[in-house]
N, C-alpha and C positions, 0 to 999 in steps of 0.2 A: 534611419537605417538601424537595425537594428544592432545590437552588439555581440560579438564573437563571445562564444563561452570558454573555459577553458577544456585542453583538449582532456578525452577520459583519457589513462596508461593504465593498462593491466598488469603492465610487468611487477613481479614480485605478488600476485596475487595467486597462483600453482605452489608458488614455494611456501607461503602463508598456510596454504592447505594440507602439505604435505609434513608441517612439522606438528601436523595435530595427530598424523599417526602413530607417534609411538612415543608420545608426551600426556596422551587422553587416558582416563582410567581404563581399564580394559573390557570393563563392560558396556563402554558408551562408545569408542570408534576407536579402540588400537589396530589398524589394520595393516595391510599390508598392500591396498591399494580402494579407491573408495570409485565404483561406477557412479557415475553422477546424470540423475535423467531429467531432473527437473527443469523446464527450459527458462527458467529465470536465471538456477545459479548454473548452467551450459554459459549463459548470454556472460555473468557476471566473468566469470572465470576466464574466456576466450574473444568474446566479441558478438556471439554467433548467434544470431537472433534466427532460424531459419523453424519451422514447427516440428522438424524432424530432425535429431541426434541425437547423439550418446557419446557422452564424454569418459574414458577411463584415468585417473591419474593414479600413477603410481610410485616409486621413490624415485625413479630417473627417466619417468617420461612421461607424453601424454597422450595419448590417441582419439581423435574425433572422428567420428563417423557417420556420416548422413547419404544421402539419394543424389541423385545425377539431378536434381532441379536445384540444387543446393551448388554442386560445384565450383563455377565463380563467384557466389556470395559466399561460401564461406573463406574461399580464398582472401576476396578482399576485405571483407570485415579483421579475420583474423592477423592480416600485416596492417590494418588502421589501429587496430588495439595492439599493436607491438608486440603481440605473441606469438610472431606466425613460423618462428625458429625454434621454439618452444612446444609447439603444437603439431603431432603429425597428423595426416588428415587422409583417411579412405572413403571414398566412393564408392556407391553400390547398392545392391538392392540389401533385404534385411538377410539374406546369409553371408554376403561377402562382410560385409558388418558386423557380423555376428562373429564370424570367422575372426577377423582381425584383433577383436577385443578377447575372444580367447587366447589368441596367441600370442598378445601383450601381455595375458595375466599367465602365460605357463607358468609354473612352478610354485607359484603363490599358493600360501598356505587359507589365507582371509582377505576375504575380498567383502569390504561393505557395500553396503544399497541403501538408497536413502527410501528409509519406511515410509516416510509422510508421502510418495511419487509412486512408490512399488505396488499393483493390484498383487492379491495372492497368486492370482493365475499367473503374473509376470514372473514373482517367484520364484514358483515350479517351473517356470522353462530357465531361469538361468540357471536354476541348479540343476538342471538337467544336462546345458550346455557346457557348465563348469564344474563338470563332474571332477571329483577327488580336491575341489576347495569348498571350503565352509565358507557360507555366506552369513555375514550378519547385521542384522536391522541396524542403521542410525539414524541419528533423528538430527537436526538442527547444526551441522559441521559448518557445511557453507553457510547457510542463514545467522549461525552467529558472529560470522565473516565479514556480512554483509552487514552487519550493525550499525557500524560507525563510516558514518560518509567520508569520504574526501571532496577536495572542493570542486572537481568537474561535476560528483554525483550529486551535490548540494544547489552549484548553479542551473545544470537540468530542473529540477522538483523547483527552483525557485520561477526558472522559466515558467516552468505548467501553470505554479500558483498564479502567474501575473495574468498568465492569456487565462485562466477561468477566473482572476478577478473583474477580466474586462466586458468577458463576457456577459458576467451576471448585470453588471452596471448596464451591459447596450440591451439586456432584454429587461430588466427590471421594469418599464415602463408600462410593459403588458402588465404587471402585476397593479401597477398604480390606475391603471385606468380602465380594471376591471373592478376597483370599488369605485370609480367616478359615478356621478349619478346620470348620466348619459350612458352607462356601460350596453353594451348587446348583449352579456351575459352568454358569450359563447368561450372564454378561456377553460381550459379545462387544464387540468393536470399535465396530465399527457403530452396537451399542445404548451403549456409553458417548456414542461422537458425537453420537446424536441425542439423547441426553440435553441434553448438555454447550451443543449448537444452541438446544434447547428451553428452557433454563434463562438463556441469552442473549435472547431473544425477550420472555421471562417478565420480565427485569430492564429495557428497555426499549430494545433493539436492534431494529434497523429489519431486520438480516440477518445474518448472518455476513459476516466480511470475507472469506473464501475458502471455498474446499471443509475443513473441519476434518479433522487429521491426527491421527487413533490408531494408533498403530502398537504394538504390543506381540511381546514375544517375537522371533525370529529376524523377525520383518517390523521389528524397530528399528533396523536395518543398513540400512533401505531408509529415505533422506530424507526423499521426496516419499508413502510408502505410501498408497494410498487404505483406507479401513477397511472390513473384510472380517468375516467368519463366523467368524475365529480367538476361540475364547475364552480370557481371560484367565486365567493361576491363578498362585497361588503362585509368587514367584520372579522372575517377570516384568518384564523393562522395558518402562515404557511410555510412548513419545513422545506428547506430547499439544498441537500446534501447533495455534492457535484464532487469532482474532479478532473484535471485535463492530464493527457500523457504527452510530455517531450522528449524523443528520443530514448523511449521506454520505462522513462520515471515519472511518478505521478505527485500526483498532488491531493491531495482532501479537504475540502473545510465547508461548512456548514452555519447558513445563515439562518433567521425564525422571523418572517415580518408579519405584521399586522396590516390586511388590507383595508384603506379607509381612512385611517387614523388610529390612533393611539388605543391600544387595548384598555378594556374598561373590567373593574368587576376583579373576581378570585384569576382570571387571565394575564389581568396586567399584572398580580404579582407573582404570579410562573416567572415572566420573561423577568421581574425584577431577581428574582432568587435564583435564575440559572445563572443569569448574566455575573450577578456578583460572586457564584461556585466558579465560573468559567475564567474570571479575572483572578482570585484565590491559586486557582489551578496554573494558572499561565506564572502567574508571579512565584509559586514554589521549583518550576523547573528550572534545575542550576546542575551542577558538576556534582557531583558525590552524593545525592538526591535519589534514593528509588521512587522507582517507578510505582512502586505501592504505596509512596507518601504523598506520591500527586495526588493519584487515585484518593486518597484519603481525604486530604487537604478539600477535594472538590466536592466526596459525599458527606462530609460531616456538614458542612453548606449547607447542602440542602435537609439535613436531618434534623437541622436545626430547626427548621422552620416546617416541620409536622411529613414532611412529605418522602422519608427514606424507600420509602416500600414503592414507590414510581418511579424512582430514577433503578433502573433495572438490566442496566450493561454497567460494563467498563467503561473506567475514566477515558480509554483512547488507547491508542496503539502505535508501532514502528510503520512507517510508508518508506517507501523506495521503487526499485524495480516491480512489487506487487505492492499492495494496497492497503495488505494484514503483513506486517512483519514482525522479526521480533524489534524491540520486547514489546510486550502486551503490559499495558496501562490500567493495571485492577487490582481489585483488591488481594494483599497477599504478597502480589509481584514483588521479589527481592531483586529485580534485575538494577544495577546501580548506575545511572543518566553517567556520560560521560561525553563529551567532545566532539563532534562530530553527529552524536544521534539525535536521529528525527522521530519526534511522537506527536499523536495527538492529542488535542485535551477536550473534549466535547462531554461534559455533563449534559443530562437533561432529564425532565419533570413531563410526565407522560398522564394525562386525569383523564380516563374515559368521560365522555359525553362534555368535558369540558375542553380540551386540546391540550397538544405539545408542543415543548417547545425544547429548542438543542443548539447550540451553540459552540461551533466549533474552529477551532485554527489548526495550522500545521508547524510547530515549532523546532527550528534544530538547538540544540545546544552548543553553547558558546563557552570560552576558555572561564568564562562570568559570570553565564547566566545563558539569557537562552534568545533567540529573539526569533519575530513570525515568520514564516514562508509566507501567508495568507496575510493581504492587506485590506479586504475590501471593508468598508465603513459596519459599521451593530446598530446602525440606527433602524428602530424596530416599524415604525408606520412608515406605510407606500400609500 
């Protein structure tokens, strides 16, 4: 059976929000009440997972507002997450909605909008509809909110990680005995993916955290590869970037095997030289550690050893509720690792015509250091 997680509490996450308005510099979000649309940090702040609302907060309240197919989910979400005394809540189609968030902001002088979620066209209709308040752009209020986990939001992402650790293990086989020398030579990309999807689903994921990456053979030089018709055979690298979501949190981590056996040649030292940038990388993440000395810590690795100009992303990034969070794991990044935050560390070495390789965990930070969401084995030949 499996084990109860602990439960999420939102309370005190409005109030969190609300003392960044008139403590923030005044050109980044002193407002006077922040519309909030993005449906990650809607979910974060309330409970309210539904594909349609609009959250207003402002210094003594909150109004949520969505569609009649919403009504009893947002009911019941919002008193499971212990907000729902906290949170007032309208029904309706988009003018009664519209209506109601005007009249929670009368008098309000600024009202933010979160730029990163706002179309320009959206824009122009709420400055249309909140006419005589200034609207102004912010970027990152809630998302740097959302930074630092707590333990319900750590034991979710730890959940994900384990169902897509088990996953990759119960399909890995197809990879092994598509370099067997019996093979039929019919795996493809594609079909390990939607294996790999289906075996996540099976273990009790709500979805995949991303679009899944198989990249095998000369498509391993390509980061992002979508998975295609190439079949795999003997020989092969194959990039295999996944993630599962539990209860809206996700997971990332990224494995590199060699089908066949053991990589041979200027290949086997890719996987030798990410492997030891990706261990490098894992062991500098601590408490008071930016995020741009991991990053560093991983590419000076690999620059070492002739190959800077292929390793060509960031070190890794913040996961949570989305996938990209902050902080962002590159170079530069002054954001300072603290307690609670989850980043990634996936270097990797990309050689057209010859393959890539990437290697990746999902690590929170600990009071001491930092330890992995992702367990599954780095041994490189299937």
């Amino acid at each position: 059976m499996t084990a109860a997680l602990p439960a999420l509490d939102l309370r005190g996450r409005l109030e969190r929000l609300r003392a960044l308005f008139t403590t923030a510099a005044p050109d980044e979000h002193a407002v006077d009440a922040l519309l909030v649309t993005a449906p990650a940090n809607i979910r974060w702040l309330t409970g309210f997972t539904g594909s349609a609302g609009l959250l207003l907060v402002t210094a003594d309240q909150a109004v949520l507002t969505t569609d009649g197919r919403y009504r009893t989910q947002s009911s019941e979400q919002l008193a499971a997450a212990g907000v729902d005394a906290e949170v007032a809540v309208t029904i309706g189609g988009l003018q009664v909605q519209r209506q109601a968030l005007r009249d929670a902001s009368a008098g309000m002088a600024l009202v933010g909008l979160e730029a990163d979620d706002v179309t320009w066209a959206a824009q122009r209709s709420w400055a249309e509809l909140l006419s005589g308040i200034e609207l102004a752009p912010t970027r990152g209020v809630v998302e740097g909110l959302r930074v630092v986990k707590d333990a319900g939001e750590v034991a979710r992402m730890e959940r994900a990680a384990s169902i897509a650790d088990d996953a990759l293990g119960a399909v890995l086989p197809l990879l092994a005995a598509a370099g067997s020398a019996g093979s039929t030579g019919d795996l493809t990309e594609s079909r390990f993916a939607a294996a790999l999807d289906h075996a996540m689903r099976q273990g009790g994921a709500e979805e995949s955290a991303f679009e899944t990456i198989v990249a095998s053979g000369e498509n391993s030089a390509k980061p992002h590869h979508r998975p295609g018709g190439r079949v795999i055979r003997a020989g092969d690298p194959v990039v295999v970037d996944f993630g599962a979501v539990y209860e809206g949190y996700r997971s990332d981590m990224t494995r590199t095997f060699c089908v066949g056996g053991p990589p041979t040649g200027e290949l086997a030292t890719v996987f030798e030289v990410v492997a030891a940038s990706q261990r490098l990388g894992v062991g500098s993440v601590r408490p008071g550690v930016s995020a741009g000395d991991v990053d560093r810590t991983c590419r000076e690795a690999i620059a070492e050893s002739g190959w800077a100009e292929y390793f060509e992303h960031g070190t890794g990034h913040g996961v949570g509720l989305d996938i990209h969070e902050q902080p962002s794991v590159g170079p530069g990044s002054a954001a300072i690792l603290v307690p609670g935050t989850v980043v990634t560390v996936e270097p990797g070495v990309y050689l057209p015509r010859t393959g890539g390789v990437r290697i990746e965990d999902t690590l929170v930070v600990t009071e001491d250091g930092s330890r992995s969401l992702t367990q599954f084995p780095k041994e490189v030949a299937v």
